[in-house]
LOLO-363116 format. One line per 8 residues: number of its first residue (from 1); their letters; for each residue x, y, z of C-alpha. Coordinates in pm, 1 decimal. Layout:
N
NUM) A) X:Y:Z  ...
***
This chain:
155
1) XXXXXXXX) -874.7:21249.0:6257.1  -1087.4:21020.8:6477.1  -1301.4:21299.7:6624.5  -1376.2:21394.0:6239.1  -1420.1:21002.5:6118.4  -1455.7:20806.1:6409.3  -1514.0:20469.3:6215.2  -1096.0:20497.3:6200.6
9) XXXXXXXX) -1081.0:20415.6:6600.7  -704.3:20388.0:6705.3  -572.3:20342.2:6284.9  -409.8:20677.1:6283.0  -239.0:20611.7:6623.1  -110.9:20279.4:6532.1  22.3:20427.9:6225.6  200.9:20707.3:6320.2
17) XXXXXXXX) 358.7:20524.0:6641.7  462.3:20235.6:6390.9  698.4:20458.9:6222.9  926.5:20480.4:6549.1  1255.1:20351.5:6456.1  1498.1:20203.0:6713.7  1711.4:20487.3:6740.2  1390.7:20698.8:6831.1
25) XXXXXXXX) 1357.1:20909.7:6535.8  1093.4:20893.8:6228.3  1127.4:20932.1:5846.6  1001.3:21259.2:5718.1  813.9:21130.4:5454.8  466.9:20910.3:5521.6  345.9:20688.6:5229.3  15.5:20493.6:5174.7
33) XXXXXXXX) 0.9:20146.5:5332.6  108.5:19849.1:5153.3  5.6:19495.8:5254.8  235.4:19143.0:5274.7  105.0:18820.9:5272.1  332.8:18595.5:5457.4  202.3:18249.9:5406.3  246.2:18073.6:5062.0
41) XXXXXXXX) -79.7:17847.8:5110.2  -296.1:18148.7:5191.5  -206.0:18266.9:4860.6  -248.5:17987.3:4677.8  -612.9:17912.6:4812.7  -675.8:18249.9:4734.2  -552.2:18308.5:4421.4  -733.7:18004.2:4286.4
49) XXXXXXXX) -1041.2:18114.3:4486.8  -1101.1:18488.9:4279.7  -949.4:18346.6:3919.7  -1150.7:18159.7:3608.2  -826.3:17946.6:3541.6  -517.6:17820.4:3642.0  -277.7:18032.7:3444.5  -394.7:18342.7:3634.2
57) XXXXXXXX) -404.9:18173.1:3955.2  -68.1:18130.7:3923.5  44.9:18465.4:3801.0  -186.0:18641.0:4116.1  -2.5:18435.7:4374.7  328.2:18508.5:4227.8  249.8:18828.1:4271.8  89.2:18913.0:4611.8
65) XXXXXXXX) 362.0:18593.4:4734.1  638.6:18851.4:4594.3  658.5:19090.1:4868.5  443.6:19384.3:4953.6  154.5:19529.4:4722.6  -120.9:19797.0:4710.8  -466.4:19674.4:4623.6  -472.7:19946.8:4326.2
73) XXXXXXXX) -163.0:19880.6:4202.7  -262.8:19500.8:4176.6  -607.4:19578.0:3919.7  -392.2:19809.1:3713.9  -110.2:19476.3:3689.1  -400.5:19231.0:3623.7  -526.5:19443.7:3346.3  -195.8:19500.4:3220.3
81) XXXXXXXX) -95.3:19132.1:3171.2  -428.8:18974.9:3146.3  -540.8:18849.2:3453.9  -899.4:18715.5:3403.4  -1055.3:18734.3:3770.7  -1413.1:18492.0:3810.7  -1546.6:18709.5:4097.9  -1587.4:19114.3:4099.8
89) XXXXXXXX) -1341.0:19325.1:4209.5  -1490.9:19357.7:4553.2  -1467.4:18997.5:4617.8  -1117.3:18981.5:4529.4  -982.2:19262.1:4747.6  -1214.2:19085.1:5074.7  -1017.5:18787.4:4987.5  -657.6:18955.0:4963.5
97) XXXXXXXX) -727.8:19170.5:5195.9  -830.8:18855.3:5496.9  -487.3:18718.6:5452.5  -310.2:19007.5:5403.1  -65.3:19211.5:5740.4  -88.0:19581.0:5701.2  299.0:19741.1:5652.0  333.6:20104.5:5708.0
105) XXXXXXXX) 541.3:20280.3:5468.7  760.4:20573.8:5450.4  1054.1:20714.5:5303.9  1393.0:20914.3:5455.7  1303.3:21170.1:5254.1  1527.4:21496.0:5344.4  1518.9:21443.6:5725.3  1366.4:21323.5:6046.4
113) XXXXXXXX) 1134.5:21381.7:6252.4  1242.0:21355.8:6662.9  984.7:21624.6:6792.3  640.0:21367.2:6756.2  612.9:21321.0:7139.2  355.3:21575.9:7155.1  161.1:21484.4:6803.5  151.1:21114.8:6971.7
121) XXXXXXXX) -23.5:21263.1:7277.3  -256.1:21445.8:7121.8  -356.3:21147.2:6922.0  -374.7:20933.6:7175.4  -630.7:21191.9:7351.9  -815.1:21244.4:7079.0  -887.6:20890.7:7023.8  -969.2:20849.7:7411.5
129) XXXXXXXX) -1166.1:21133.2:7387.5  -1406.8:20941.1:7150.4  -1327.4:20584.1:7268.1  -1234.1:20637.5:7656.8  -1332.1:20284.0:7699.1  -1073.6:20163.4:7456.7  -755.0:20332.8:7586.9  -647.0:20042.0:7813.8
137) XXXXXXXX) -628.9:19802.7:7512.3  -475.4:20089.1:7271.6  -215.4:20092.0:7559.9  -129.0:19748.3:7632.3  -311.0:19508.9:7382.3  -136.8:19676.7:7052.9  195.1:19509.2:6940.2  397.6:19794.4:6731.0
145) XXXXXXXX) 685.3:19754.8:6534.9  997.2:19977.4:6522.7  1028.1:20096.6:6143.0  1336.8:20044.5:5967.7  1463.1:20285.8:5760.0  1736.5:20300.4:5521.1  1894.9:20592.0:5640.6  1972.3:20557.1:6058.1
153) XXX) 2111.9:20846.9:6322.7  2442.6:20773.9:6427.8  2464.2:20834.1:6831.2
***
């Protein structure tokens, strides 16, 4: 992917190693990222930031303070129940998006995958291959997550 786009940089290998889960395998099926934000006054200063008054203020940070959200899913809602933004669309998603954490997201699906080990290398070279500067930060600068799944292999 990176050779092809390279504006991704190490995305796609962030992503794919954040779907490790503790007992080493990963759910077959990949969905699209969703985004959390975690603090309650972020949302508030932000939700009164992009709205024209204070009744959709409060129904956006309800909302994006609920859990985890896709920024398409969020214009179809405010459209739905009447959400009347004062900046364009643009503006809002800059603004959600700046105090919003990235969560991968995937499903069991039908299986697991436990054969990645190559896939992950050839990532990893790819993106080295366009970025060789940036492989000792990709390596030991980048905090991943194990992914938990609702479905687990028993040992």
């Amino acid at each position: 992917d990176v050779i092809f786009s390279p504006r991704i940089g190490s995305f796609v290998v962030k992503q794919f190693l954040s779907f490790i889960q503790a007992d080493g395998y990963e759910p077959l099926t990949v969905e699209a990222v969703a985004y959390l934000v975690e603090d309650p006054n972020q949302a508030a200063r932000v939700a009164s930031t992009i709205t024209a008054d204070s009744k959709s203020a409060s129904i956006i940070q309800a909302i994006i303070g609920g859990g985890i959200f896709r920024p398409g899913q969020l214009f179809t809602l405010f459209e739905q129940i009447g959400v009347d933004l004062s900046v364009s669309k643009q503006r809002a998603i800059d603004e959600l998006m700046a105090i919003s954490t990235e969560t991968p997201m995937a499903v069991y699906g039908s299986g697991y995958w436990a054969d990645h080990w190559e896939y992950y290398l050839d990532l990893i070279e790819a993106y080295t291959s366009v970025y060789p500067d940036g492989e000792e930060a990709l390596m030991y600068d980048t905090e991943l997550r194990y992914f938990f799944s609702t479905a687990t292999v028993k040992p």
